[in-house]
C-alpha positions in Angstrom: 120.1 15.7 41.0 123.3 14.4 39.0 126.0 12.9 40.4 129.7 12.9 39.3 129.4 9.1 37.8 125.5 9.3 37.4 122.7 10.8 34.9 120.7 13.7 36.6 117.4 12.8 37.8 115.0 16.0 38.3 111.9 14.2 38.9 110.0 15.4 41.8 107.9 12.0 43.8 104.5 13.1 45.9 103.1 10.2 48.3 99.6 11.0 49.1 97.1 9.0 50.9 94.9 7.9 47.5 97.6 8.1 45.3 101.0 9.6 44.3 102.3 12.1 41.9 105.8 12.2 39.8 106.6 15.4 38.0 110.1 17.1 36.2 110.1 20.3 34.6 113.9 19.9 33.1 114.8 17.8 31.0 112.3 15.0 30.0 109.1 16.7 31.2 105.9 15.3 32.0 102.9 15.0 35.0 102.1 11.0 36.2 100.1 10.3 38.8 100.0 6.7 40.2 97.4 4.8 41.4 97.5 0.9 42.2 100.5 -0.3 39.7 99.9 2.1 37.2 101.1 5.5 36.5 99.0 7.6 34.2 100.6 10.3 31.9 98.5 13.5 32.1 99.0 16.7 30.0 100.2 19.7 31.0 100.9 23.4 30.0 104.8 23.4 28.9 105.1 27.2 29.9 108.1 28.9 27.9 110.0 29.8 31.4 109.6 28.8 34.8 107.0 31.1 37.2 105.8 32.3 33.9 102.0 32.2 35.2 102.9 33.9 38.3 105.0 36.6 36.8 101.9 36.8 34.4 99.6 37.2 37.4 101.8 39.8 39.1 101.8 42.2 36.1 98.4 41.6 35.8 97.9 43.0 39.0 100.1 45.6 39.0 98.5 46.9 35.3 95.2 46.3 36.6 95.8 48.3 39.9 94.1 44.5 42.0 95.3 42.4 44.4 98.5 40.3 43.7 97.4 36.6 43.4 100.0 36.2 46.7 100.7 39.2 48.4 104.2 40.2 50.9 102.1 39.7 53.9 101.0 36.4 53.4 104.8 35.8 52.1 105.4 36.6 55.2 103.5 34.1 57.1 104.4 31.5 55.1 107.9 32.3 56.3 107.0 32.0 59.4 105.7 28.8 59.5 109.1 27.2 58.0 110.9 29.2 60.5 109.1 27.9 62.7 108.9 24.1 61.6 113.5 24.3 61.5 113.4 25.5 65.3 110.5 22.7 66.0 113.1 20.2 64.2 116.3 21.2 66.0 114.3 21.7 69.6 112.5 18.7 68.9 109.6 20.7 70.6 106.6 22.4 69.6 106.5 25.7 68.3 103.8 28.4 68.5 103.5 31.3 65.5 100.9 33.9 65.9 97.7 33.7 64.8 97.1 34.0 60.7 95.8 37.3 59.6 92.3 37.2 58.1 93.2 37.2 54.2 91.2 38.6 51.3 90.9 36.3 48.4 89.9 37.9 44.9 88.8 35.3 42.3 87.2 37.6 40.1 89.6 40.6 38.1 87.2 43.1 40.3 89.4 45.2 42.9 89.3 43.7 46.8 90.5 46.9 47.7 92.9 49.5 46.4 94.2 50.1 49.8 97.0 48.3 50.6 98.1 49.5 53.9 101.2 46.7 53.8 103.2 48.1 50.5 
């Protein structure tokens, strides 16, 4: 984020139980994770635009008639779930969502079906 009498910092900080993770994709870019008092530099795939693998992945699945790597409906439940974690913030209560649908995972580039009742 800049600042009207600051630089702009667009590094990203991840505080995890065993370590932590510090990323930027603009500017200087680079991957550290941090263990201890050390961070470690590790490489990465500078990809030539931003969502390039998962516009990649899309038009895979579109040319290759498969399932998208995330499809609307599970879009959709994701949604749902930070809907539903702002109205648990401003109720300061718990809130339900319905129960997840059972979801078809494809690792392979073999069709999980070619029926997709939710298009």
């Amino acid at each position: 984020m800049g600042f009207a009498d600051g630089a702009p910092n667009f590094e990203c900080q991840v505080i995890c139980a065993n370590g932590s993770l510090r990323f930027s994709q603009h500017g200087e870019k680079y991957v550290k994770v941090g263990q201890g008092d050390t961070w470690e530099d590790i490489p990465f795939e500078d990809t030539p635009t931003e969502m390039y693998h998962e516009w990649k992945s899309f038009a895979e699945a579109i040319a290759l008639n498969i399932e998208p790597p995330t499809h609307g409906q599970y879009g959709r439940h994701i949604m749902e779930i930070l809907f539903a974690a702002e109205a648990s913030s401003l109720t300061r209560r718990e809130v339900k969502i319905g129960r997840r649908p059972h979801w078809q995972t494809q690792t392979s580039g073999s069709p999980v079906t070619t029926e997709h009742g939710w298009i």
